[in-house]
C-alpha positions as CSV (number, residue, x, y, z in Angstrom):
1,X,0.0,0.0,0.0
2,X,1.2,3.7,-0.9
3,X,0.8,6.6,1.3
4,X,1.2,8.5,-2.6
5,X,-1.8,10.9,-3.2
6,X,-3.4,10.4,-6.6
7,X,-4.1,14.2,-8.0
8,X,-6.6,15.8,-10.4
9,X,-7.8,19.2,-11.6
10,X,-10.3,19.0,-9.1
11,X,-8.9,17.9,-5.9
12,X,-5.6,19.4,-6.4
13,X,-6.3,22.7,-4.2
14,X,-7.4,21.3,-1.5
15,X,-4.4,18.2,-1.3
16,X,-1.6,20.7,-2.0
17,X,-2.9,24.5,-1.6
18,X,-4.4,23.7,1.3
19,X,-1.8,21.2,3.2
20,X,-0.1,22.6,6.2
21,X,2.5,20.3,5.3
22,X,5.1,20.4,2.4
23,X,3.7,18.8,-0.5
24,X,6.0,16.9,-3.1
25,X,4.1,16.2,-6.3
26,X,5.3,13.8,-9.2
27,X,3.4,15.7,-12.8
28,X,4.0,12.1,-14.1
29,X,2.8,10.2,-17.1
30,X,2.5,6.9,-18.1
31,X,4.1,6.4,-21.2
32,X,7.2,8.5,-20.0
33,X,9.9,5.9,-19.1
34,X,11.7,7.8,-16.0
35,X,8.4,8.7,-14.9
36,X,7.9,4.7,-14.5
37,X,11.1,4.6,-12.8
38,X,10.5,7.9,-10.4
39,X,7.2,5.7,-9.1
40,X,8.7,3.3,-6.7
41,X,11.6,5.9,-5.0
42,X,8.1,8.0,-4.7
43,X,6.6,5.1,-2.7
44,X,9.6,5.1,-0.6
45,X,9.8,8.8,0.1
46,X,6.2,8.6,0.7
47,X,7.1,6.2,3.8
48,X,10.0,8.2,5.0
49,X,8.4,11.3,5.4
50,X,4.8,9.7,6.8
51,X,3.5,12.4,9.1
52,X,5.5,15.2,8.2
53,X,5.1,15.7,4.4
54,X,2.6,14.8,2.2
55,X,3.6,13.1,-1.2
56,X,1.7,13.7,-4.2
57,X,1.7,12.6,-8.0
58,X,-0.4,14.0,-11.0
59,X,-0.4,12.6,-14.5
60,X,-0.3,15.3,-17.0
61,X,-2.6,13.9,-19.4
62,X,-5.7,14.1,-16.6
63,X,-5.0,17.0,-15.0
64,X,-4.0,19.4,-17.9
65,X,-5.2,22.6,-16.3
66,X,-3.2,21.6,-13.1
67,X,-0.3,20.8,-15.4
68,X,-0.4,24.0,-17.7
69,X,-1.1,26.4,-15.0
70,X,2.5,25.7,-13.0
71,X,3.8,25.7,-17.1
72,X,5.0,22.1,-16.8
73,X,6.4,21.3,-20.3
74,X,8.9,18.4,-19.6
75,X,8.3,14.7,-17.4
76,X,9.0,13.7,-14.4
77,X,8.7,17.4,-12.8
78,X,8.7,17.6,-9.6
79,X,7.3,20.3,-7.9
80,X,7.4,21.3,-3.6
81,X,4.8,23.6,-2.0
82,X,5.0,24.9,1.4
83,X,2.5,27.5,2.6
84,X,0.5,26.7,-1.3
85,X,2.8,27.8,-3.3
86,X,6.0,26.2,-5.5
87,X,9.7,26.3,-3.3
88,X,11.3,24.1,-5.7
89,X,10.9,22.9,-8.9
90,X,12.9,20.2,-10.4
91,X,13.0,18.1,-13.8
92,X,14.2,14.7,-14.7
93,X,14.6,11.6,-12.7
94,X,15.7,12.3,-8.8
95,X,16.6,9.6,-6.0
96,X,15.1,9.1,-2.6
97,X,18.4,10.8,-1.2
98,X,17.8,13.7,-3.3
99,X,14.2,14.1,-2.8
100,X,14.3,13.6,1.1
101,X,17.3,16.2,0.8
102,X,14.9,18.9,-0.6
103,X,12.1,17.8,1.7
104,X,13.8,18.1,4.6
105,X,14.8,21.6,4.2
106,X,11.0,22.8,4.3
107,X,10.1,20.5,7.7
């Protein structure tokens, strides 16, 4: 079982706008390769930071107003929010180190 949030255009302001937690969402699709391989280190970053973050993901091909209103034009992006808004933005596949680098810096 993953502790991943599914997004969409509609429930995407309330999961990420609204968290009081940092938010790390995956805009993912599933034809995209390294967006198949970003899945499972998602799963285990979504274990590591149960309780303190929240970990999201978002494929791009269902939530294309989500997707074209933070101007996301290239997969796996991965975008932070603390307080609603972006704090980091990042393209291309990342590790669990990496990602629990970032998160940790906004805890």
């Amino acid at each position: 079982m993953t502790n991943v949030i599914e997004l969409n255009d509609v429930n995407f302001e309330a999961e990420v706008k609204g968290s009081t937690q940092p938010v790390l969402v995956d805009f993912y699709a599933t034809w995209c390769g390294p967006c198949r391989k970003q899945i499972p280190i998602m799963d285990e970053v979504a274990k590591e930071f149960a309780g303190k973050a929240r970990i999201a993901k978002m494929n791009v091909d269902d939530g294309r107003t989500t997707s074209a209103e933070f101007g996301i034009s290239s997969i796996p992006a991965l975008l932070v929010f603390k307080d609603g808004k972006v704090v980091e933005q990042m393209v291309g596949l990342h590790s669990q180190n990496q990602l629990s680098g970032i998160l940790n810096k906004y805890l």
